[in-house]
C-alpha positions, -999 to 999 in steps of 0.1 A, spaced: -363 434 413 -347 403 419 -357 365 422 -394 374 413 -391 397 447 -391 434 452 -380 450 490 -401 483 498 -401 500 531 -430 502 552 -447 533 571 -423 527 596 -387 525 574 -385 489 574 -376 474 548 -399 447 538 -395 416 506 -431 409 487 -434 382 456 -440 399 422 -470 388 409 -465 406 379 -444 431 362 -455 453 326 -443 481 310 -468 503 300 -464 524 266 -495 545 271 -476 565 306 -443 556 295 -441 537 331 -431 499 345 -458 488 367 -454 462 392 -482 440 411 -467 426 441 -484 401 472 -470 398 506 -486 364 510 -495 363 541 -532 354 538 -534 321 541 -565 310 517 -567 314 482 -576 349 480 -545 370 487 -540 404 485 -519 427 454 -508 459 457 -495 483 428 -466 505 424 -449 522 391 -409 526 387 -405 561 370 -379 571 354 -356 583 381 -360 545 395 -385 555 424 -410 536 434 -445 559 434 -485 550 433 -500 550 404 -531 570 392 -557 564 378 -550 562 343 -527 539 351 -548 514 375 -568 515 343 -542 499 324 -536 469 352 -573 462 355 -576 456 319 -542 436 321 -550 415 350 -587 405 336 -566 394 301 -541 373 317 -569 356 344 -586 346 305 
């Protein structure tokens, strides 16, 4: 992660730079989860996606333990 950005690759390979919205480690799956936006909608509303780092430094989806975690995270830091 650098400059608040993180570059994935799409479906296709390409490699592709989103804004971090957010980024958390979380104790209870020993995992650092990242929220991410690719701001392209252009009204308020826009569009996050999630992804944890494990500990090999890959990027995977998380589960559902885990989404869990970032709901209850995400409605404390909108408070």
């Amino acid at each position: 992660m650098k400059n608040n950005t993180i570059t994935l690759k799409d479906k296709n390979g390409k490699k592709k730079t989103y804004r971090v919205i957010l980024a958390a480690q979380c104790s209870e799956v020993g995992k650092n989860i990242i929220v991410y936006t690719d701001d392209k909608e252009k009204n308020e509303e826009k569009k996050a996606y999630a992804i944890k780092i494990d500990i090999d430094g890959k990027y995977k989806k998380i589960n559902k333990k885990e989404f869990e975690f970032l709901s209850c995270m995400l409605n404390n830091f909108q408070k």
